[in-house]
C-alpha positions in Angstrom: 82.2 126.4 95.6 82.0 123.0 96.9 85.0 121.8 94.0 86.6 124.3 95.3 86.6 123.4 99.2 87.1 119.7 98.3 90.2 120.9 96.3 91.2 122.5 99.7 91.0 119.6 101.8 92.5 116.3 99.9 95.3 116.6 101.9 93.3 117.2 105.0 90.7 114.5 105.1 90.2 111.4 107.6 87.5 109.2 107.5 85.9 105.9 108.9 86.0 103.1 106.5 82.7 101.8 108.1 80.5 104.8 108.6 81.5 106.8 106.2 81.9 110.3 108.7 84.2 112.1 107.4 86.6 115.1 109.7 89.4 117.4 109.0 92.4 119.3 110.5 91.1 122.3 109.0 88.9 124.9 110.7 85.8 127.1 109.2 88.1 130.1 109.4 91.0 128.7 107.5 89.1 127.7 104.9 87.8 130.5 104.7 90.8 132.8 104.4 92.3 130.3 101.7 89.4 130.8 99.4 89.9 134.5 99.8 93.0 134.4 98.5 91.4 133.1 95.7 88.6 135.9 95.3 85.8 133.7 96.6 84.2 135.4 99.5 82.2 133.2 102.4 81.5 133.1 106.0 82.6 130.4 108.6 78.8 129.8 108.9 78.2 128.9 104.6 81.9 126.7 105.2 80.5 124.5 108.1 76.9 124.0 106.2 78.7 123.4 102.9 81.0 121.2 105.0 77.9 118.8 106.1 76.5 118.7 102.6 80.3 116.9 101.7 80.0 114.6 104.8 81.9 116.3 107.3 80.8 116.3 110.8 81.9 118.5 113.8 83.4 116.2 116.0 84.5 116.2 119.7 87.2 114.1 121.8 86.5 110.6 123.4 88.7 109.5 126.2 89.2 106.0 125.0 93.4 105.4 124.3 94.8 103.1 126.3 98.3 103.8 125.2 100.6 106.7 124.9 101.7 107.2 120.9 105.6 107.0 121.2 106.1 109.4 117.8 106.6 112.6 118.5 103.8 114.9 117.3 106.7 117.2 115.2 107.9 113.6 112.8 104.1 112.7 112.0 103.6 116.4 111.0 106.1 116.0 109.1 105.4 112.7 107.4 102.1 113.9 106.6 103.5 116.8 104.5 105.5 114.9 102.9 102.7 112.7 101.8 100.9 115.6 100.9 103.9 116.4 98.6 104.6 113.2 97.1 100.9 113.6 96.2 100.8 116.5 94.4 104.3 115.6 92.7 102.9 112.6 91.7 99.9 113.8 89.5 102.2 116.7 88.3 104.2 114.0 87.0 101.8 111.8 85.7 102.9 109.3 88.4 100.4 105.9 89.1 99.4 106.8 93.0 97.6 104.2 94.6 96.3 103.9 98.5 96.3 100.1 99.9 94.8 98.7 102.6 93.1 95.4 103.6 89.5 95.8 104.7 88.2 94.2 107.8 87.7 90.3 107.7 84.3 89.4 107.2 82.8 85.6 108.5 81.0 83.8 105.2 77.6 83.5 105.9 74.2 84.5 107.6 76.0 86.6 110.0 74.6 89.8 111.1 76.1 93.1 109.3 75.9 96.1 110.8 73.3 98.3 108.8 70.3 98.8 107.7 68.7 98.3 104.0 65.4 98.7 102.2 63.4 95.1 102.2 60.1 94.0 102.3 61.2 91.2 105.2 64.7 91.4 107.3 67.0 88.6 106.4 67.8 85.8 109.0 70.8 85.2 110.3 72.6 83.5 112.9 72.1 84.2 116.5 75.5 83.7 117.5 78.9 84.4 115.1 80.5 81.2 115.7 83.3 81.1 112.9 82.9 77.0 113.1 80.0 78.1 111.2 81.2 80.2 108.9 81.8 79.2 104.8 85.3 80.5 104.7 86.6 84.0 105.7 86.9 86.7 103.4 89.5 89.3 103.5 89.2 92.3 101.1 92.2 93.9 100.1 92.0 97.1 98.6 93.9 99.2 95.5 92.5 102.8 95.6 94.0 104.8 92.2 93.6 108.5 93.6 93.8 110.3 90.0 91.3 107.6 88.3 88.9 107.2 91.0 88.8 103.6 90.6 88.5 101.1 93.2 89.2 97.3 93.0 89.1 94.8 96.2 91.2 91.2 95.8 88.9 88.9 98.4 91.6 86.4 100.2 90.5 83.4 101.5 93.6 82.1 103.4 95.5 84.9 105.6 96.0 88.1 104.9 99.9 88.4 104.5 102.4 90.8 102.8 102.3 88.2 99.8 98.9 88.2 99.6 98.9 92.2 99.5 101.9 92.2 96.9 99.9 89.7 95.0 96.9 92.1 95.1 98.7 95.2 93.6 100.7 92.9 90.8 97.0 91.7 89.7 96.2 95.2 89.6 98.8 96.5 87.5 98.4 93.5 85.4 94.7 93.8 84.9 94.8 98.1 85.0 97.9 99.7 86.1 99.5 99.0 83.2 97.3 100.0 80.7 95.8 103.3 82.7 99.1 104.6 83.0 101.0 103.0 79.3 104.4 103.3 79.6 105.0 104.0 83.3 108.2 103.4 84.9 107.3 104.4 88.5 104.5 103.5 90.9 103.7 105.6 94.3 102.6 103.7 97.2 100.6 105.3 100.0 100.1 102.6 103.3 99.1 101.9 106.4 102.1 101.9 109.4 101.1 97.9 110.1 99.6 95.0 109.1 100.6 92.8 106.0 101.2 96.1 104.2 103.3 97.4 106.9 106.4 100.0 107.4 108.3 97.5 109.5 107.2 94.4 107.6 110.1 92.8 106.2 108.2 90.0 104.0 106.4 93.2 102.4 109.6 94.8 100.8 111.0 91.8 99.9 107.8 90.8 97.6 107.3 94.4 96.6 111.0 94.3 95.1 110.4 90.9 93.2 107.2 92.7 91.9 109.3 95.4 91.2 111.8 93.9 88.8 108.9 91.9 87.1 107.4 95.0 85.8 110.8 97.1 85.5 109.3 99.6 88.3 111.0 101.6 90.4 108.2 101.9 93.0 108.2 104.7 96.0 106.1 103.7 99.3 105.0 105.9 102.2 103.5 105.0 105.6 101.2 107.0 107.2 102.1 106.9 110.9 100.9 104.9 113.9 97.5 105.5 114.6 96.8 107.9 111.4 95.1 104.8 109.6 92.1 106.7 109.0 94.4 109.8 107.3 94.9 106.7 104.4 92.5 107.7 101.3 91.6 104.0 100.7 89.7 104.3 103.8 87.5 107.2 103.1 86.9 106.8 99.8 86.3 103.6 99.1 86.3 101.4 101.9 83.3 103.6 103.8 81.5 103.1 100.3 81.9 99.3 100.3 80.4 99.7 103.8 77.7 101.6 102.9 76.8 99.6 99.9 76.8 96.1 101.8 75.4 97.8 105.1 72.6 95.3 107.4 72.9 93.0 104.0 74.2 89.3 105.6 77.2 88.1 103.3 76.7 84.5 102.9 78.9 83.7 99.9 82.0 85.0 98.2 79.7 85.2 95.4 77.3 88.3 97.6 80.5 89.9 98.6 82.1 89.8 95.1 78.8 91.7 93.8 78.5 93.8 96.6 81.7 95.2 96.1 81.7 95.7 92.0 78.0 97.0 92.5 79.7 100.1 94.8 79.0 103.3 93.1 79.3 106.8 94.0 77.6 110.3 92.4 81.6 111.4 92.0 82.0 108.4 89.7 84.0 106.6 91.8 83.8 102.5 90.1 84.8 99.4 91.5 86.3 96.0 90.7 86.1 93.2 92.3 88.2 89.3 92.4 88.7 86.5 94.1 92.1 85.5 95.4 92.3 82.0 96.4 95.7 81.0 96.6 96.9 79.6 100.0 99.1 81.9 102.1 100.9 80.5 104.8 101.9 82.9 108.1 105.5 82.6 109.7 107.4 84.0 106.9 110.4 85.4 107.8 113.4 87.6 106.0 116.8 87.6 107.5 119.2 90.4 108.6 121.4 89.2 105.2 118.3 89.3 103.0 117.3 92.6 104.0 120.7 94.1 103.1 120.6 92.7 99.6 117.7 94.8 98.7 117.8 97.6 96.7 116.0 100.0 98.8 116.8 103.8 99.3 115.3 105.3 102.5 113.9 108.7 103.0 114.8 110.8 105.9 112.4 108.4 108.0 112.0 104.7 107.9 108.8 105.7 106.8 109.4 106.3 103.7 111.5 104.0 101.0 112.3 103.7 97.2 112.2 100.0 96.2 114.5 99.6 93.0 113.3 97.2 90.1 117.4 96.3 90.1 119.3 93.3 90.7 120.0 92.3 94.8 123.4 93.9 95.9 126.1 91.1 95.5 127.8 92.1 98.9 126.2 93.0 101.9 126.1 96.8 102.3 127.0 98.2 105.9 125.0 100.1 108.2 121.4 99.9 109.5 118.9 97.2 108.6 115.3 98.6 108.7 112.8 96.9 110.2 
């Protein structure tokens, strides 16, 4: 039964990376009426209870946005279905589909951590979280494969940047893309709407298309939009298990946060790897109006969504508009 309801909402699931709560778009009686159309027979009561056994929670609004989302309610609706499809066509196909995401920047050392853990004495840490005192800063980048339920987080040490995240991913492949998936030619993408992995970052295409013709991939990206972070499966499914795993536990080395995050384990078999990613990324980056036409990139019907071509760079500088 619960296999069943899960199978219902992977499409329909939002979490938070740091606690773990998990809601959906779906109500009790929905659910309900889709697993009748199956022959399985329940009441909106048994769907909320089994609901809490999978982590759900019943959860109300908070008046805390500052800002009005610009998108209309109609394109995101719209860009989530089309996720949902890409997913489904994806494993049909035998497509790689990973989720990316960079986790939030943790200060190296005895810091407080949110959390609470099984000891015989509480750890000391710091009174104050000065980052002068900090060892370094780690930033984890994740690769989430959605039909493997594998994890593995590239720790940064520099900045996290779109050649750091393009980095990430080609390590990946290199270390288990390419043998999971033996003789793949494509790779789906699903990503956050910012950040170094972002649908208007220009620094992040570029790199993704030198990646691209590296491995001979054609490789298909889509953004969830603004403010639907939490819709991204990285976040749910393994970032909220990193959490969890590491919670009230001060990380002090790269060492601690390297074995906290291989160590993360779930009872649905969910395994992660973990590295460290030292190489020096410098900010300010920028791609011109001139590079950004040379790419091979086909768009979707919103800027959203792009096809990233392991070709050459056009010779001549094709007309028309110049995403973001």
């Amino acid at each position: 039964m619960i296999a069943r309801i899960a199978d219902l909402m992977q499409h329909e699931t939002a979490g938070d990376p740091m606690s773990g709560l998990k809601w959906t778009r779906k109500t009790r009686e929905k659910v309900c009426s889709q697993l009748r159309q199956i022959g399985i027979r329940i009441s909106p009561n048994t769907v909320g209870r089994l609901l809490r056994l999978m982590g759900y929670s019943l959860r109300v609004n908070h008046k805390q946005l500052s800002r009005v989302c610009k998108t209309p309610a109609g394109l995101r609706d719209a860009q989530f279905r089309h996720i949902a499809k890409l997913r489904d066509e994806a494993r049909a196909r035998g497509v790689p589909l990973i989720s990316v995401d960079a986790k939030k920047k943790e200060l190296v050392g005895r810091f407080k951590n949110p959390g609470a853990a099984w000891t015989q004495q509480a750890w000391s840490v710091n009174d104050h979280d000065f980052a002068s005192e900090a060892g370094g800063r780690a930033i984890p980048f994740g690769i989430y494969d959605l039909v493997a339920n594998r994890g593995t987080v590239y720790v940064g040490t520099s900045n996290d940047t779109a050649e750091f995240a393009v980095d990430a991913i080609e390590a990946w492949w290199i270390s288990e893309g390419r043998d999971r998936y033996e003789g793949a030619t494509e790779l789906t993408i699903l990503a956050d709407g910012g950040g170094s992995n972002g649908a208007t970052n220009r620094l992040w295409k570029l790199c993704l298309h030198r990646f691209a013709q590296r491995h001979g991939l054609t490789v298909t990206v889509a953004h969830y939009p603004p403010g639907a972070s939490k819709w991204n499966p990285i976040e749910h499914r393994l970032f909220s298990e990193i959490s969890k795993n590491w919670a009230g536990r001060p990380l002090d080395s790269y060492q601690t946060i390297l074995n906290y995050l291989s160590t993360t384990r779930t009872k649905t078999g969910l395994q992660v790897q973990a590295h460290l990613l030292d190489r020096i990324y410098d900010k300010g980056r920028k791609v011109s109006d001139a590079e950004m036409r040379r790419l091979p990139i086909t768009w979707g019907a919103q800027r959203w969504n792009y096809t990233v071509s392991p070709g050459p760079l056009r010779s001549t500088a094709k007309q028309g508009l110049i995403a973001a």
